[in-house]
C-alpha positions as CSV (number, residue, x, y, z in Angstrom):
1,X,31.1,-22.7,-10.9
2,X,28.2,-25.5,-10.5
3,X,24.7,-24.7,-11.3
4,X,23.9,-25.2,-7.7
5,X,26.8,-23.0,-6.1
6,X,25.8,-19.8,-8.6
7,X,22.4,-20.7,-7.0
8,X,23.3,-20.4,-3.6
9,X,25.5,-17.5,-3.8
10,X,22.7,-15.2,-6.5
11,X,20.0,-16.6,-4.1
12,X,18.4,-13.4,-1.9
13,X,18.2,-14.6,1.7
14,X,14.9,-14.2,3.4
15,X,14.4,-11.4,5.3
16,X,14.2,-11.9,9.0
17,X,10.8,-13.1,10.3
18,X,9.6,-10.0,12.6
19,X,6.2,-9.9,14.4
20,X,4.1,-7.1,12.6
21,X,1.8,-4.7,13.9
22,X,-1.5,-5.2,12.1
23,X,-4.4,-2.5,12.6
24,X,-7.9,-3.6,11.4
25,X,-11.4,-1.9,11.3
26,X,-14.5,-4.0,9.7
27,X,-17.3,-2.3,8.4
28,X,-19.0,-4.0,11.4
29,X,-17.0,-2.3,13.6
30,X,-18.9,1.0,12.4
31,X,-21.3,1.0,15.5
32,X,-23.2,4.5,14.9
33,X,-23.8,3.8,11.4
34,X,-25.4,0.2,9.6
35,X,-22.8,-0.8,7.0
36,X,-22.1,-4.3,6.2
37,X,-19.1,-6.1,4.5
38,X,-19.7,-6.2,0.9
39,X,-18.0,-9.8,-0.3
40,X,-18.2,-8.6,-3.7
41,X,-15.5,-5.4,-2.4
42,X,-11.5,-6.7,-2.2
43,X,-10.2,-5.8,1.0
44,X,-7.8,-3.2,1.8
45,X,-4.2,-3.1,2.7
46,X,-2.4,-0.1,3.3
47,X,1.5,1.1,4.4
48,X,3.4,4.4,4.5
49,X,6.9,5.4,5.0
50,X,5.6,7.7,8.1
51,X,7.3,6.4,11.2
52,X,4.2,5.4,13.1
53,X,3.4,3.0,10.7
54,X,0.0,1.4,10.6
55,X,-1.2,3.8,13.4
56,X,-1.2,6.2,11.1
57,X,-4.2,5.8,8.9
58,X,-6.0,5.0,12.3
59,X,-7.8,8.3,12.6
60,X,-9.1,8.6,9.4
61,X,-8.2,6.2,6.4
62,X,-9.2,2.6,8.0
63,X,-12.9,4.6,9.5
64,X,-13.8,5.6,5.9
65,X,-12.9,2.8,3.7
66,X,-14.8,0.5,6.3
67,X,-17.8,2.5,5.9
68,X,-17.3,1.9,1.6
69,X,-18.1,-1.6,3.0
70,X,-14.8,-2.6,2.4
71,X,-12.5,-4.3,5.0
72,X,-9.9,-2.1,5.4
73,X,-6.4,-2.9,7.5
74,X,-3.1,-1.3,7.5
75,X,0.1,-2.6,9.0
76,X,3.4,-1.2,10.7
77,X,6.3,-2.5,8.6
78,X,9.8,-3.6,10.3
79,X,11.2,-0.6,12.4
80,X,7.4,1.3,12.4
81,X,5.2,1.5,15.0
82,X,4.9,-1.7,17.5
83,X,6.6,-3.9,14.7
84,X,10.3,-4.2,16.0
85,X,13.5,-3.3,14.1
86,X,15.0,-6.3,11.9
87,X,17.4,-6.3,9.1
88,X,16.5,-5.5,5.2
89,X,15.6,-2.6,3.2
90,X,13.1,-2.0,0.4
91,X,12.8,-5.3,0.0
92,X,12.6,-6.3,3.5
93,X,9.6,-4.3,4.0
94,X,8.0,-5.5,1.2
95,X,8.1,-8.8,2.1
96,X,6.6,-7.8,5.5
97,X,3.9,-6.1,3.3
98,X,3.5,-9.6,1.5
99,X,3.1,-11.4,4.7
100,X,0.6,-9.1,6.3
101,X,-1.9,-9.4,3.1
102,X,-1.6,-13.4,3.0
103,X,-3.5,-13.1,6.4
104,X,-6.4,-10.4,4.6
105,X,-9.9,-12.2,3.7
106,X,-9.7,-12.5,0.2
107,X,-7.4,-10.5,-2.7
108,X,-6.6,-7.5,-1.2
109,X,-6.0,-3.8,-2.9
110,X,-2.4,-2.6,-1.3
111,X,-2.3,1.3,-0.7
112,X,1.0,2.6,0.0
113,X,1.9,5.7,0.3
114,X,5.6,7.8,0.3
115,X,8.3,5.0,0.5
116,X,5.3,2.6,1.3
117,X,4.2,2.9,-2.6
118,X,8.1,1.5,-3.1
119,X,7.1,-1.0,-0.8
120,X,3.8,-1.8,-2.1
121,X,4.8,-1.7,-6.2
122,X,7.4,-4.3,-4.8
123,X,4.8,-6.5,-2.8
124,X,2.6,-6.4,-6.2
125,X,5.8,-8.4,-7.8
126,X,5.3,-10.9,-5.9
127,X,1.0,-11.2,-4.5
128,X,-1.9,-11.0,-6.8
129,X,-3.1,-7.9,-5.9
130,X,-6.6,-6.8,-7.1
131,X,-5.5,-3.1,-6.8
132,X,-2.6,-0.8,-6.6
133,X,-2.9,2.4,-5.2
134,X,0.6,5.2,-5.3
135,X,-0.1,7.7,-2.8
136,X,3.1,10.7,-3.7
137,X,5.7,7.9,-4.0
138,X,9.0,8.0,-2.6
139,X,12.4,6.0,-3.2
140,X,11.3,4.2,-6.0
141,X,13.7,1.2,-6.8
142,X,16.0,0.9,-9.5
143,X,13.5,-1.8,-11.4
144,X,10.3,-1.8,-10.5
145,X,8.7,-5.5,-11.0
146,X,5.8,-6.1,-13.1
147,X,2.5,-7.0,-10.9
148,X,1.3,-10.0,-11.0
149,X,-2.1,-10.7,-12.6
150,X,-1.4,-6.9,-14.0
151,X,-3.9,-5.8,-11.5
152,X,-4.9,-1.8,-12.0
153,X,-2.8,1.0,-11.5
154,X,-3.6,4.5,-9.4
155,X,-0.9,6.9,-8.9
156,X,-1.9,9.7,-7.3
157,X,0.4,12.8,-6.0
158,X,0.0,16.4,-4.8
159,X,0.0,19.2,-7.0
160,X,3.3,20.2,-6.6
161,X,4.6,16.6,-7.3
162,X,3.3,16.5,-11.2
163,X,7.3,17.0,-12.7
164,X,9.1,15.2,-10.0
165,X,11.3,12.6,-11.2
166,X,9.8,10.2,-8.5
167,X,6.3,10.5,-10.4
168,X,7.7,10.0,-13.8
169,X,9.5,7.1,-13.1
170,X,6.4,5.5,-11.6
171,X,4.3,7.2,-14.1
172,X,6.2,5.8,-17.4
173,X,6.7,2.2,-15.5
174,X,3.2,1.5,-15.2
175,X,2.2,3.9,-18.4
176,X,-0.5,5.9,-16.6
177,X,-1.4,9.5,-15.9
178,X,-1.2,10.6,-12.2
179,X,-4.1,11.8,-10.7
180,X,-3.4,14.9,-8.4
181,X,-4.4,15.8,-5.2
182,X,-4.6,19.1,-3.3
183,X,-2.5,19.4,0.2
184,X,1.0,18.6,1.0
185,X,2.3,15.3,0.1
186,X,2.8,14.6,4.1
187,X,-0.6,15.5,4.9
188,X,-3.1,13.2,4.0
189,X,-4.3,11.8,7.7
190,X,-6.4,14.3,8.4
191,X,-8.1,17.1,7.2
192,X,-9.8,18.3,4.1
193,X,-7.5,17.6,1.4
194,X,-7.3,13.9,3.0
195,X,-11.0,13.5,3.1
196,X,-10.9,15.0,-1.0
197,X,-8.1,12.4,-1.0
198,X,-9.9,9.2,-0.1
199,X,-12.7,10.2,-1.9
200,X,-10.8,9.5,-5.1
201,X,-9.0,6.7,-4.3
202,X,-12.5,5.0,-3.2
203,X,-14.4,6.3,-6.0
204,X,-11.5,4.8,-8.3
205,X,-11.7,1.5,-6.4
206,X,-15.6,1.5,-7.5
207,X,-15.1,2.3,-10.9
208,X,-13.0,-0.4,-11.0
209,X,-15.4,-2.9,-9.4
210,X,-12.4,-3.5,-6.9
């Protein structure tokens, strides 16, 4: 077999091109309160494996890391939300996670949480990411790739999530410690332990000057 044909046929085709749902708040968006966007912040970009996609973090996530001064967006993977269905898998939906942080101002941090950290640890193979956050992962894949730039690494999971095999595997890839949070691993939209959530994750995004 030529060097071209084992090219051709080893080759992973390009995912579909789908139009994806994109949900943004500025900090200028923050009318009751005066916050401005802080240039010297990296943007946010976050995903989950929850169904409604970017339209989940609406209500509470995208509010509060806009008022860190950070610009903070979120976006609804193939299949999610008001992004229509389109072939691929894991790999699929991290290239739509790729694609949607090409278009955020400057090097973004990616957030994903459940089967969006898969997605996200897979997007960080391939974009520079100035931050990766692992919010009670889900699905990891087989071989996770190493992030480019070797940006920092949060992984942070419920308390009941310390010995799952899902943690481990994401814990000994990146050789880190996983920070834990109180709640369920579905609930961190709303509610106390999501506020106690986010509060971590942005004070660990300052500490990090990121």
């Amino acid at each position: 077999m030529s060097l071209t044909a084992w090219v051709r046929r080893a080759r992973t085709p390009e995912p579909s091109p789908v139009r994806r749902e994109i949900a943004v708040f500025e900090p200028a968006d923050l009318f009751d309160i005066e916050i401005k966007d802080n240039p010297e912040t990296n943007p946010v970009l976050c995903c989950t494996g929850d169904p409604a996609g970017a339209a989940a973090f609406n209500a509470l996530w995208l509010k509060r890391i806009a008022s860190s001064g950070r610009y903070a967006a979120a976006v609804s993977v193939r299949g999610q939300g008001g992004t229509p269905a389109a072939d691929g898998a894991q790999v699929a939906r991290a290239h739509d996670v790729v694609q949607a942080a090409v278009t955020v101002p400057r090097q973004t941090v990616l957030i994903g949480h459940r089967e969006g950290a898969a997605w996200a640890a897979l997007a960080a193979g391939r974009y520079p990411a100035a931050g990766l956050v692992l919010v009670s992962p889900q699905k990891a894949p087989k071989q996770l790739p190493k992030p480019v730039g070797e940006p920092p690494v949060l992984l942070i999971v419920s308390e009941s999530e310390t010995q799952s095999k899902e943690t481990q595997a994401f814990a000994d890839e990146y050789g880190i410690t996983p920070l834990t949070y109180a709640g369920a691993p579905d609930d961190v939209f709303k509610g106390a332990a999501a506020e106690a959530l986010l509060d971590t994750v942005l004070s660990w995004l300052d500490s990090q000057k990121r």
